[in-house]
N, C-alpha and C positions, 0 to 999 in steps of 0.2 A: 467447689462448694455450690456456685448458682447453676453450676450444668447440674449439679447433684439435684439441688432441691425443681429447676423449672422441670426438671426432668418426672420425679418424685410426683408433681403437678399434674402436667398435661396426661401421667400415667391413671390420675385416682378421677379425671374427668372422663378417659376414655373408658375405662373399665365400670363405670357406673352407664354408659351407653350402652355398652357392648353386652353387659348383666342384662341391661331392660331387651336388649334385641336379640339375645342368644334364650330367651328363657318367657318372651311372649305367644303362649299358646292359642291367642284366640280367631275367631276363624278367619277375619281380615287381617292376620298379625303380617309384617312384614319382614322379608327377607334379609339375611346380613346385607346382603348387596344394595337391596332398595334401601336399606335406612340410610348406607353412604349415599346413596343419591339423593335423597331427601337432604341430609346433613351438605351435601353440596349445592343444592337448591334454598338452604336458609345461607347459606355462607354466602352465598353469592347475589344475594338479599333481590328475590325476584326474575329473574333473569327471562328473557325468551327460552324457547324452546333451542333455536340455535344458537343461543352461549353459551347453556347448557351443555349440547351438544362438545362445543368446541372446549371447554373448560374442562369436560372427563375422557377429551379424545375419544368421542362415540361418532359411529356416524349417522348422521340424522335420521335414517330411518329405527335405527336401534332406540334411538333417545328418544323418537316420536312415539317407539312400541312402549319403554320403561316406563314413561311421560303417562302413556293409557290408561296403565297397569295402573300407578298410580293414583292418578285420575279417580280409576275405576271404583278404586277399594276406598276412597274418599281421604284421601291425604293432602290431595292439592287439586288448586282447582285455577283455569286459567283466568285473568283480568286481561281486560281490551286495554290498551292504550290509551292515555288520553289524550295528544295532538295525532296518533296515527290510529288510527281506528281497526287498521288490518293487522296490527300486534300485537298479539296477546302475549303478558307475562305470567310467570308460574308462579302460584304465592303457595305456599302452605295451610292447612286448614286446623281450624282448634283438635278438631282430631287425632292431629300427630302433634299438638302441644300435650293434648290429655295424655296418649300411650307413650309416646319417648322423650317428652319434653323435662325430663326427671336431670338429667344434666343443665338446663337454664335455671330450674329451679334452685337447683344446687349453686350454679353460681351467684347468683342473688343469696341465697347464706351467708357465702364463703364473703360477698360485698358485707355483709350485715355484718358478720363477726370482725373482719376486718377494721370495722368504721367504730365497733365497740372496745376493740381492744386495743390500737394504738389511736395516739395523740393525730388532733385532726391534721397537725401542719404535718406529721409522715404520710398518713391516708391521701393527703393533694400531691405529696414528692412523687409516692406509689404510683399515683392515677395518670401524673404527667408522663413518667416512666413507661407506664401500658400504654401510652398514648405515643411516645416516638416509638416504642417498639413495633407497636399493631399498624402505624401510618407511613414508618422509614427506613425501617431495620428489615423489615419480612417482605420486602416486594417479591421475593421468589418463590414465596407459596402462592404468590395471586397468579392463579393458573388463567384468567385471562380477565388482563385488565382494563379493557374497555367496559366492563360489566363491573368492576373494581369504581373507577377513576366515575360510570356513570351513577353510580349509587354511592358516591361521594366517600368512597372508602382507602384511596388513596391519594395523597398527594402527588401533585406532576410533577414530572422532572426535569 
């Protein structure tokens, strides 16, 4: 039953991405492929160009070309460092919250109905639950966790 329902889940958030990315016609619309890069570039909340890199097993100059690409068509844009001055990180731009950001949206709802329809003391059991799962349980989707552990998104081991 919870493989059924997280399953049921993670299917009606991806498919609400995939609707906005398989079905955006306009003339900077972006590729299936770029929105995973994108969607790996929020996930990995900032990263350099070479974690990026090392996070989608690309090799740097491929990441440096998608990175452009991006760039170009105004998705993301890079930020310098603030104690290294010669690192810039990749942030995302309101642009791609406007055109694909329809899934955060979503889950800010899905918070809202939640927080309306059960009693507050399940809503805190729920929250601490997402909270060991997202920080203890899934170390093996953080495809690389120096970029994880430096954006405070996992606990050490």
């Amino acid at each position: 039953m919870l493989k059924d329902n997280f399953s049921r889940l993670y299917d009606k958030f991806k498919l609400l991405l995939y609707e906005k990315a398989f079905n955006d016609n306009s003339e900077d619309a972006l590729s299936a492929f770029e929105v995973l890069c994108m969607e790996t570039i929020l996930a990995l909340r900032e990263p350099t160009v070479n974690e990026f890199a090392d996070a989608t097993r690309m090799s740097s100059p491929n990441a440096t070309y998608r990175i452009n690409r991006l760039i170009e068509k105004g998705y993301i844009k890079k930020k310098r460092g603030k104690t290294d001055r010669r690192e810039f990180y990749l942030e995302t731009t309101e642009k791609y919250s406007e055109a694909y950001g329809v899934i955060y949206d979503y889950i800010d709802l899905i918070c809202e109905r939640i927080k309306t329809h059960f009693p507050q003391e399940d809503v805190e059991t729920f929250d601490k639950i997402l909270g060991v799962v997202a920080n203890e349980l899934t170390y093996e989707a953080d495809s690389f966790q120096g970029v994880a552990v430096r954006n405070g998104n996992l606990k050490e081991k």
